[in-house]
Structures are given as C-alpha cells and as structure tokens.
mmCIF file as gemmi writes it, N, C-alpha and C atoms, coordinates in Angstrom:
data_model
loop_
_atom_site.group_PDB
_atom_site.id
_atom_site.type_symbol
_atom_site.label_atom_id
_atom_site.label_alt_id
_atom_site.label_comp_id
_atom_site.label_asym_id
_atom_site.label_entity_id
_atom_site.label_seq_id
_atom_site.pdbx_PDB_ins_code
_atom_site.Cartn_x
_atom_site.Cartn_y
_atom_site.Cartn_z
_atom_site.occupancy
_atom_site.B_iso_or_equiv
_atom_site.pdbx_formal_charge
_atom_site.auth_seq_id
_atom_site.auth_asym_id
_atom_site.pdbx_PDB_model_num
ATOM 1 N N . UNK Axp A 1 ? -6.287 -4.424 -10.508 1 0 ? 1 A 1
ATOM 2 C CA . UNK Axp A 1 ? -5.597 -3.323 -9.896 1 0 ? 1 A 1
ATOM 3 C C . UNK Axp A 1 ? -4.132 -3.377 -10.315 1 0 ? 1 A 1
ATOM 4 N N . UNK Axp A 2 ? -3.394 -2.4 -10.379 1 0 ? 2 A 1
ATOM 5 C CA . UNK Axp A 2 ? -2.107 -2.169 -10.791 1 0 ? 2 A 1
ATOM 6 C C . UNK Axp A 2 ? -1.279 -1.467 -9.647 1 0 ? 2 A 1
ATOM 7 N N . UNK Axp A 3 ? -0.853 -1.826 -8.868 1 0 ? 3 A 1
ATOM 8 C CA . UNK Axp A 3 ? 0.642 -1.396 -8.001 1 0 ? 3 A 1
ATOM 9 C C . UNK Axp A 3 ? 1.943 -0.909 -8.649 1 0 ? 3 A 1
ATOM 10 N N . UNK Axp A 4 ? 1.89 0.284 -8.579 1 0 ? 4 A 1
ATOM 11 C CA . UNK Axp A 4 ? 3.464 1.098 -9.183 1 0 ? 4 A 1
ATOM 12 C C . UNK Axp A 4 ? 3.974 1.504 -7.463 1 0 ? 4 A 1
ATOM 13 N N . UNK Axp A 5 ? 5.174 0.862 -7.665 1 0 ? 5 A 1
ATOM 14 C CA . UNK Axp A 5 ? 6.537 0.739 -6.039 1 0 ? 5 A 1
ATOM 15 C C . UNK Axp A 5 ? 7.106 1.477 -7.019 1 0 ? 5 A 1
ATOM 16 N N . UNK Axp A 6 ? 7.889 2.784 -6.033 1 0 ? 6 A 1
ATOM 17 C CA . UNK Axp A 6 ? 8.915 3.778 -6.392 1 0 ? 6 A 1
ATOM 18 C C . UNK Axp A 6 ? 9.148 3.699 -5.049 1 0 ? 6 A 1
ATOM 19 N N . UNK Axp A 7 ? 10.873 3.853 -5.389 1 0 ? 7 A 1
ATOM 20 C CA . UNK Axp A 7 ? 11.535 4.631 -3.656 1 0 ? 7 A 1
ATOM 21 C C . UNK Axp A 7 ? 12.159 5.88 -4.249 1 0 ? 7 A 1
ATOM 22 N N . UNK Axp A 8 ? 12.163 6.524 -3.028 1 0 ? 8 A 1
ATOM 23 C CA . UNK Axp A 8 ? 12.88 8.072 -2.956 1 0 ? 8 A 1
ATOM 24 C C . UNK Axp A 8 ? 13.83 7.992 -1.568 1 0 ? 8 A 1
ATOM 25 N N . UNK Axp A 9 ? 14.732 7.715 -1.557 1 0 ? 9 A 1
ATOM 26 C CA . UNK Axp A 9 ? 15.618 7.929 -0.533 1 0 ? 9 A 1
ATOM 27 C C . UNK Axp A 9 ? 14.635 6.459 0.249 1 0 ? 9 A 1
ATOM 28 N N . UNK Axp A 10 ? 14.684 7.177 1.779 1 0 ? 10 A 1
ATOM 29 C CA . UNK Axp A 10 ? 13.696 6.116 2.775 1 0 ? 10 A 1
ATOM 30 C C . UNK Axp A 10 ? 12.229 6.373 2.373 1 0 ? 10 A 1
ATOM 31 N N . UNK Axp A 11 ? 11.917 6.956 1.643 1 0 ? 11 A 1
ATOM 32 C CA . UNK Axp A 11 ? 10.401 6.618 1.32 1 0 ? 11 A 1
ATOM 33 C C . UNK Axp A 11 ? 9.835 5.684 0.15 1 0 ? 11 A 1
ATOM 34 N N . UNK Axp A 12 ? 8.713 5.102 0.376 1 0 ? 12 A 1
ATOM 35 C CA . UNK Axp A 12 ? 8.222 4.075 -0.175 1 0 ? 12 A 1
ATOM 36 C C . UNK Axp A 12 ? 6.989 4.449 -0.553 1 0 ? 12 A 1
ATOM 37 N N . UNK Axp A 13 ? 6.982 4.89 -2.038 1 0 ? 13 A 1
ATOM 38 C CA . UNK Axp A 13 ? 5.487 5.17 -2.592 1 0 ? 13 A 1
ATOM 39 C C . UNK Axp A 13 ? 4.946 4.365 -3.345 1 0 ? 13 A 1
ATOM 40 N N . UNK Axp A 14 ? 3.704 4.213 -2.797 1 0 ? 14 A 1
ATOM 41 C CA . UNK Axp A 14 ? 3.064 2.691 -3.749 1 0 ? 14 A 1
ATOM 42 C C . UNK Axp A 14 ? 1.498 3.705 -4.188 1 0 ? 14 A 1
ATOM 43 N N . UNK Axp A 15 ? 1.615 3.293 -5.465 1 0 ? 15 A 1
ATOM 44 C CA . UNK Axp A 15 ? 0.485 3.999 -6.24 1 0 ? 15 A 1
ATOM 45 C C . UNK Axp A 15 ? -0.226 2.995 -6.712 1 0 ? 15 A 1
ATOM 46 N N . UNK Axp A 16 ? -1.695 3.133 -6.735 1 0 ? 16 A 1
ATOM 47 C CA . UNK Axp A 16 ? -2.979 2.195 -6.658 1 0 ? 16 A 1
ATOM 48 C C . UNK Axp A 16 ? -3.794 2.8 -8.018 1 0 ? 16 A 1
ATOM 49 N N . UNK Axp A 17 ? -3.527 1.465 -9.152 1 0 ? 17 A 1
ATOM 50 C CA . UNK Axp A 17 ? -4.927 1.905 -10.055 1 0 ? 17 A 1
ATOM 51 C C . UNK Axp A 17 ? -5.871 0.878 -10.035 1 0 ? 17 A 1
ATOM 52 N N . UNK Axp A 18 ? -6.87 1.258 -10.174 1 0 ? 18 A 1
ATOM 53 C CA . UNK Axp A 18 ? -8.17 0.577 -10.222 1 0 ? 18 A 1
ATOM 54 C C . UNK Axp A 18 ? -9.31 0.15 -8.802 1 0 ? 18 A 1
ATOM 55 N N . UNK Axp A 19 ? -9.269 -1.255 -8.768 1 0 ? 19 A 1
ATOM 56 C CA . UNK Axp A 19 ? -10.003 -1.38 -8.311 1 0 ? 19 A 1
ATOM 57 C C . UNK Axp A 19 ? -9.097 -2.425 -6.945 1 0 ? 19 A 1
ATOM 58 N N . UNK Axp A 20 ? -9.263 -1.628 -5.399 1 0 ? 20 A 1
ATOM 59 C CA . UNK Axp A 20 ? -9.025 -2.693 -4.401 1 0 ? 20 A 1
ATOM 60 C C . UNK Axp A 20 ? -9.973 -2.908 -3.668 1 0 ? 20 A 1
ATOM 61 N N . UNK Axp A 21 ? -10.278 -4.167 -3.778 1 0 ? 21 A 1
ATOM 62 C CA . UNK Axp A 21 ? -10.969 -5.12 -3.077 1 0 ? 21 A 1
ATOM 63 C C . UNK Axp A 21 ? -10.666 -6.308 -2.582 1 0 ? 21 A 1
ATOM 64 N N . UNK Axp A 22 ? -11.675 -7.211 -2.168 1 0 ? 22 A 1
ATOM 65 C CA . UNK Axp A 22 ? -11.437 -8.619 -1.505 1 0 ? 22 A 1
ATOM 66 C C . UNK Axp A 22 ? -10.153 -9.411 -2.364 1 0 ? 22 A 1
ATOM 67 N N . UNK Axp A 23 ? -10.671 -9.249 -3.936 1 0 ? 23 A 1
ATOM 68 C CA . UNK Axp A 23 ? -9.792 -9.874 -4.201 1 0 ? 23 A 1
ATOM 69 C C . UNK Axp A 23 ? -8.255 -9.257 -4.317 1 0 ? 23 A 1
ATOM 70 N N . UNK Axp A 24 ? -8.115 -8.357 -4.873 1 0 ? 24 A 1
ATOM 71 C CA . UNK Axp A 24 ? -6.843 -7.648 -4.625 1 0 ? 24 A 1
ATOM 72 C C . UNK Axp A 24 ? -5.863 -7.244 -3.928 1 0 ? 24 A 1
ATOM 73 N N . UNK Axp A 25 ? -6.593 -7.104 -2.12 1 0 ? 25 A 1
ATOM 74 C CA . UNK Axp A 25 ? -5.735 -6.8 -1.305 1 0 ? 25 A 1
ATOM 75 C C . UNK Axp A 25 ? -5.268 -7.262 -0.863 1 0 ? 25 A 1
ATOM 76 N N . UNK Axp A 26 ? -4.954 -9.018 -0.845 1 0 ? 26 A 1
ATOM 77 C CA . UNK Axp A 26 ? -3.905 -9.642 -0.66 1 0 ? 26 A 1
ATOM 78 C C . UNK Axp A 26 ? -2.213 -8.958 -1.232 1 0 ? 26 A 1
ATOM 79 N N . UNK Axp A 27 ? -3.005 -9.398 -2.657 1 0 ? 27 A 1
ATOM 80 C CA . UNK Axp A 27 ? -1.526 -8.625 -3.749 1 0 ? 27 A 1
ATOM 81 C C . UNK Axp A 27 ? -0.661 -7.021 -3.495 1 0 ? 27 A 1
ATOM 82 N N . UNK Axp A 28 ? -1.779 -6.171 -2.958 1 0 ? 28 A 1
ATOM 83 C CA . UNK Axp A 28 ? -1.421 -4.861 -1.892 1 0 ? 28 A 1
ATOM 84 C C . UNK Axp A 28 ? -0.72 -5.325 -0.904 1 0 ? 28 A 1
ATOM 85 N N . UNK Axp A 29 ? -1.161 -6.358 -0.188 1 0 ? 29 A 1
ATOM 86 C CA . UNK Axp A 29 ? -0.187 -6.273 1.552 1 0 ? 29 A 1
ATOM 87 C C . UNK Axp A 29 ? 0.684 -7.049 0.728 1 0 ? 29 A 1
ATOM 88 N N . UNK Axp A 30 ? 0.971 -7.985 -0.014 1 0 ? 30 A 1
ATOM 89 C CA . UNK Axp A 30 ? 2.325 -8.946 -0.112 1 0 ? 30 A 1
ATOM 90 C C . UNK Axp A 30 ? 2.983 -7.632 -0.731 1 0 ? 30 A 1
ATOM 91 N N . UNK Axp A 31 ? 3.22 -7.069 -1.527 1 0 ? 31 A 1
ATOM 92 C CA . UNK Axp A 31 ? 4.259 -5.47 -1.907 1 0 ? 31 A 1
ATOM 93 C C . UNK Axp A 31 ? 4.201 -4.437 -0.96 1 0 ? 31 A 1
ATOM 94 N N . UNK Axp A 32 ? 3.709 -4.688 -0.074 1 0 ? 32 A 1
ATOM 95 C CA . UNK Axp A 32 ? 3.696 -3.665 1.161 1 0 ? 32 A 1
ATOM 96 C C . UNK Axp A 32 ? 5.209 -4.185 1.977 1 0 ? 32 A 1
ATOM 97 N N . UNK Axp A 33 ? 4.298 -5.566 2.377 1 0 ? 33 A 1
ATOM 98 C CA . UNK Axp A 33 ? 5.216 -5.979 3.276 1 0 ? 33 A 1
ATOM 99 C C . UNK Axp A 33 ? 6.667 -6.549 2.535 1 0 ? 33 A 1
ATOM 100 N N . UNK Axp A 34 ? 7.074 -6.974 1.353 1 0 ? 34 A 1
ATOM 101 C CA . UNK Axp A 34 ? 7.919 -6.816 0.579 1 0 ? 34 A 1
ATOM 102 C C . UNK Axp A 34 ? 8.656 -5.915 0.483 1 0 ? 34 A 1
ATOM 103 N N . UNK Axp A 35 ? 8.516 -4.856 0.498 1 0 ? 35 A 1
ATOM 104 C CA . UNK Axp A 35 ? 9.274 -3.476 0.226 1 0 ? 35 A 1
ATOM 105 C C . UNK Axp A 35 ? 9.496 -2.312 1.377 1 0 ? 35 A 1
ATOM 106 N N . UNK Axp A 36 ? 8.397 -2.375 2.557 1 0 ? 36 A 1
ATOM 107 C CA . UNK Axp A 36 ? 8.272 -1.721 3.775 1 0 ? 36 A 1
ATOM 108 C C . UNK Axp A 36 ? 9.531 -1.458 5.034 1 0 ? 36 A 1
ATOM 109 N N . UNK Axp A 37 ? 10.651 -3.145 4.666 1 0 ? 37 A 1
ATOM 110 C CA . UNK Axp A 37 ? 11.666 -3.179 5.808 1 0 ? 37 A 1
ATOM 111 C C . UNK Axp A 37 ? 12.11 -1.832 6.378 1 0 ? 37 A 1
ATOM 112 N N . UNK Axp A 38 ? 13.03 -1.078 5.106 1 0 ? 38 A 1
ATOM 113 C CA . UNK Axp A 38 ? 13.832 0.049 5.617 1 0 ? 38 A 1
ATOM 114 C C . UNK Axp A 38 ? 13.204 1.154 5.079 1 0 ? 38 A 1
ATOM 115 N N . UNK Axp A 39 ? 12.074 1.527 5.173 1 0 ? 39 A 1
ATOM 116 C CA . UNK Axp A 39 ? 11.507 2.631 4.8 1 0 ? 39 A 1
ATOM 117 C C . UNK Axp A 39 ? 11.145 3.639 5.754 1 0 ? 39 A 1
ATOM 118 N N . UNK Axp A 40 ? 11.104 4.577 6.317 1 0 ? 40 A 1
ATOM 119 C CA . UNK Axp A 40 ? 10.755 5.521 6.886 1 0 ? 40 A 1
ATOM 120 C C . UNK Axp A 40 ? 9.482 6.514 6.838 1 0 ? 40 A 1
ATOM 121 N N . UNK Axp A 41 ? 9.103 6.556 5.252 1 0 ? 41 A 1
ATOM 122 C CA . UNK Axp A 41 ? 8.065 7.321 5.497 1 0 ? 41 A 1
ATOM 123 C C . UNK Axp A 41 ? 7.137 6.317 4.304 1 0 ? 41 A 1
ATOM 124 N N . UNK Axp A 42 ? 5.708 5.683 4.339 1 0 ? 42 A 1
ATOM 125 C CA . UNK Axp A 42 ? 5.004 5.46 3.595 1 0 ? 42 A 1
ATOM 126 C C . UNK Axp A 42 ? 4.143 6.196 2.681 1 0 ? 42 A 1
ATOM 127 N N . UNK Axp A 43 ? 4.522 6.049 1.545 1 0 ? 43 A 1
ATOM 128 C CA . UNK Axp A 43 ? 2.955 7.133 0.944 1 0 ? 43 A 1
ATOM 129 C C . UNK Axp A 43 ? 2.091 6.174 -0.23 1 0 ? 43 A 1
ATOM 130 N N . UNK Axp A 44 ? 0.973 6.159 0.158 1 0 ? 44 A 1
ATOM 131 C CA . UNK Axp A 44 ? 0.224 5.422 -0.624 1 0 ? 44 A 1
ATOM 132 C C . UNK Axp A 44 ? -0.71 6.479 -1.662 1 0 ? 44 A 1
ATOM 133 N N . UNK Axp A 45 ? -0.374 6.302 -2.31 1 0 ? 45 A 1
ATOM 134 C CA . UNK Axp A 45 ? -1.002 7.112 -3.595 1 0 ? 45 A 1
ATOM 135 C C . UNK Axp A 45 ? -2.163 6.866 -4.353 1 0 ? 45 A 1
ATOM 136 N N . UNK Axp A 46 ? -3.419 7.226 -3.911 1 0 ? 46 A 1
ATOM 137 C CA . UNK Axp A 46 ? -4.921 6.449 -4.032 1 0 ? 46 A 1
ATOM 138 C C . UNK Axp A 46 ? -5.814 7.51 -5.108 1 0 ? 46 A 1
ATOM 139 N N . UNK Axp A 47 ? -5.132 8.345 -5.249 1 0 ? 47 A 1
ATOM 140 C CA . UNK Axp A 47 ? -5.779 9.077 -6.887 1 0 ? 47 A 1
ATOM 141 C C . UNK Axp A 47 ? -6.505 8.347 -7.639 1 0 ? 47 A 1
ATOM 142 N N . UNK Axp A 48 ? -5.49 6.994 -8.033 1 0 ? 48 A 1
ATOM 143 C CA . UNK Axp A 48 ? -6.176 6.385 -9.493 1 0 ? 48 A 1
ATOM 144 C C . UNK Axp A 48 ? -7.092 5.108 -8.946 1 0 ? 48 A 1
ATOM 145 N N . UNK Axp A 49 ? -7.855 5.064 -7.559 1 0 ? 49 A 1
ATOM 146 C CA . UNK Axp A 49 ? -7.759 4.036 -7.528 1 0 ? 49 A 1
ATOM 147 C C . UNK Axp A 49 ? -9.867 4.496 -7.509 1 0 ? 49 A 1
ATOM 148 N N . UNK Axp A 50 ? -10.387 3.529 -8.492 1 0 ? 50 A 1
ATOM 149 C CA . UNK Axp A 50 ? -11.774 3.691 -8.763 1 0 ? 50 A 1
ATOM 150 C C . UNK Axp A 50 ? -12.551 3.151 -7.695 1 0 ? 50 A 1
ATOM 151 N N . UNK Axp A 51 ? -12.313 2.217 -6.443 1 0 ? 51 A 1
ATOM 152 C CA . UNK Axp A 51 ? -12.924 1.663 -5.331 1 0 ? 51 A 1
ATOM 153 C C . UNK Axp A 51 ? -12.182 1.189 -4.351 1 0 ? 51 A 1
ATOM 154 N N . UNK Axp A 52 ? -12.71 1.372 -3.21 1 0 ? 52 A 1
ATOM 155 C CA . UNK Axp A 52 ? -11.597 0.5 -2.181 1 0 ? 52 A 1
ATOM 156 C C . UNK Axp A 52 ? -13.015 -0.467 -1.343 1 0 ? 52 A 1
ATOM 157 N N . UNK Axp A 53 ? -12.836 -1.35 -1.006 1 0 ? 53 A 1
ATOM 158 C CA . UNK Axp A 53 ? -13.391 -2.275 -0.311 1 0 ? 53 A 1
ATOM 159 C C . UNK Axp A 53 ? -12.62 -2.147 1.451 1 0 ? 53 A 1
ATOM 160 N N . UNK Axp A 54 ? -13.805 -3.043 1.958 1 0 ? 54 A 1
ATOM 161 C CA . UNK Axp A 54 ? -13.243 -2.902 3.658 1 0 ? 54 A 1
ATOM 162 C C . UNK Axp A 54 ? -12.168 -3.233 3.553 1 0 ? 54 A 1
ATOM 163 N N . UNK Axp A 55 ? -11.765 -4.516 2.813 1 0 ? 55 A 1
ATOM 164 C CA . UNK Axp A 55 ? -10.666 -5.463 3.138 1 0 ? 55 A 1
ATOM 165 C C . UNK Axp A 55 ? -9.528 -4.597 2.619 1 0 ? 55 A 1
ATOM 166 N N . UNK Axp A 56 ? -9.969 -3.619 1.69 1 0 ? 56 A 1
ATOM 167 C CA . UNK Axp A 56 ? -8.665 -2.836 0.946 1 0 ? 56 A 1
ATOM 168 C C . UNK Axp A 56 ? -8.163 -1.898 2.242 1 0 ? 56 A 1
ATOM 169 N N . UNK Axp A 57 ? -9.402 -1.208 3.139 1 0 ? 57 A 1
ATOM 170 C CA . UNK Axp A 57 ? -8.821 -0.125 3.637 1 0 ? 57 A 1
ATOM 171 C C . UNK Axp A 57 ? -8.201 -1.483 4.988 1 0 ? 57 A 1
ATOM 172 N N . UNK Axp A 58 ? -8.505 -2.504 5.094 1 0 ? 58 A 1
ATOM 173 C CA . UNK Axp A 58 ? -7.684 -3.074 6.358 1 0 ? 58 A 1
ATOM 174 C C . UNK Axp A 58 ? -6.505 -3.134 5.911 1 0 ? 58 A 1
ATOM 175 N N . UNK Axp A 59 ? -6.053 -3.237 4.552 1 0 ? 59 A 1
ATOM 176 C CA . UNK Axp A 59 ? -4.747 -3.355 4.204 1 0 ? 59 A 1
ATOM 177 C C . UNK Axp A 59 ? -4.007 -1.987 4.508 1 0 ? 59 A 1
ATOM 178 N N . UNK Axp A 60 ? -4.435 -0.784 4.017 1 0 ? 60 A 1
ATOM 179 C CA . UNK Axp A 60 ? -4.252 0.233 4.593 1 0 ? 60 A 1
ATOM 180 C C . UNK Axp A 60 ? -3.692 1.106 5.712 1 0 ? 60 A 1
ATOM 181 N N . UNK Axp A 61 ? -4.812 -0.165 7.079 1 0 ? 61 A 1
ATOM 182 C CA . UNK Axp A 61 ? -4.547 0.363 8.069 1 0 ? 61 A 1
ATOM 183 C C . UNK Axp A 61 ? -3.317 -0.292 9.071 1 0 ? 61 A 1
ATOM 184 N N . UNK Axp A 62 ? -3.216 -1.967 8.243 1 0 ? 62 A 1
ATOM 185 C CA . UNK Axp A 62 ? -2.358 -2.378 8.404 1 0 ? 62 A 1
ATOM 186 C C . UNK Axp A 62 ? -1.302 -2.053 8.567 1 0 ? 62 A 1
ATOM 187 N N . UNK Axp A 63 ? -1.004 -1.329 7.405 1 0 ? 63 A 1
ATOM 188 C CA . UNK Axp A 63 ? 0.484 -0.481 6.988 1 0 ? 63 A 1
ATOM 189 C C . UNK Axp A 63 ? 0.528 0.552 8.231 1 0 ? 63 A 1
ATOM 190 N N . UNK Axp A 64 ? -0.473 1.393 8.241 1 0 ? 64 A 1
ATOM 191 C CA . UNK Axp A 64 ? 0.309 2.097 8.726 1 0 ? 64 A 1
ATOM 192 C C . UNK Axp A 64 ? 0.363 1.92 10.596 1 0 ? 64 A 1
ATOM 193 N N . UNK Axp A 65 ? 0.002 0.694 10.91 1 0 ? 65 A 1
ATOM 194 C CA . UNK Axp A 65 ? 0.406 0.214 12.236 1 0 ? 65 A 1
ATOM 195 C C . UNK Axp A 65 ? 1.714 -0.102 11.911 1 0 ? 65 A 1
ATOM 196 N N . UNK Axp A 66 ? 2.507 -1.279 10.629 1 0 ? 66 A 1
ATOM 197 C CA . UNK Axp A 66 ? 3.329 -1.326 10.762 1 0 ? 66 A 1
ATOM 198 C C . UNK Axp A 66 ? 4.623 -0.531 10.536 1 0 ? 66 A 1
ATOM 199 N N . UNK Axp A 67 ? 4.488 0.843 10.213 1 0 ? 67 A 1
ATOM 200 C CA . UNK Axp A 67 ? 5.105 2.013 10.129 1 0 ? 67 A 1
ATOM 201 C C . UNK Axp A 67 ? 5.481 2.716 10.818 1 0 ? 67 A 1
ATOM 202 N N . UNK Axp A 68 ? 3.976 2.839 12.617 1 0 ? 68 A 1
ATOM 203 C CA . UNK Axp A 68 ? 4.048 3.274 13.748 1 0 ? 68 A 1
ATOM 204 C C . UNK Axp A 68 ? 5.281 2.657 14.448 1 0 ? 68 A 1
ATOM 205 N N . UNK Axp A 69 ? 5.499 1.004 14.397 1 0 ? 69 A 1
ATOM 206 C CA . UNK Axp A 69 ? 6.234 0.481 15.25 1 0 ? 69 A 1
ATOM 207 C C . UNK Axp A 69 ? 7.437 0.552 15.229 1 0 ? 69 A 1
ATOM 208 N N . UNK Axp A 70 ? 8.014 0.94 13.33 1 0 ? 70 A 1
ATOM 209 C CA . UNK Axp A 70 ? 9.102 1.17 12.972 1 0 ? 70 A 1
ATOM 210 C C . UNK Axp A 70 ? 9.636 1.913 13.703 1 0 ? 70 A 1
C-alpha cells in the first residue's frame, strides 16, 4: 500500500493505494496519528485503494473517533 499525506490549510488528506489490510494498517494509523495533531478536517481518499480488510476499516474508524474529540 502507498500513503500520499497532503495538507491544505487545517486539513489533512491521506490518499490510499492498493491494498489495506492486516498487514498494512498499522503503517495507516502510525501517519494518521503522526500528522492528525492540528488538523481540523480529515479526508481519507480511498479511490485507489483495491481492498480494505476489517483491521483497515478499524483504522478508519479510529480516526475518525479521534477527530470527534478534537
């Protein structure tokens, strides 16, 4: 899988190619939570991404609990 991080002002767009799964979505939440501090709006960009696994969408949902609390 390939992670492209762009910011735009307070937003934080992370674009997904390939494949997230078990093994990958570690490497998703560590650039999540890396880059997430002062962001305001998340956008995850899942166009290119050919599969997601459970563990991918827990990463997912992760985020955007930690976005709510912001």
């Amino acid at each position: 899988m390939t992670i492209e991080i762009k910011r735009e002002k307070k937003e934080l767009i992370v674009a997904l190619l390939g494949r997230l799964d078990t093994t990958t979505a570690p490497t998703l939440e560590n650039a999540i939570n890396e880059n997430i501090s002062d962001s305001e709006k998340l956008i995850l960009d899942c166009k290119g991404l050919d599969y997601i696994s459970s563990a991918g969408l827990r990463v997912v949902l992760n985020a955007q609990k930690k976005m709510q609390q912001m």
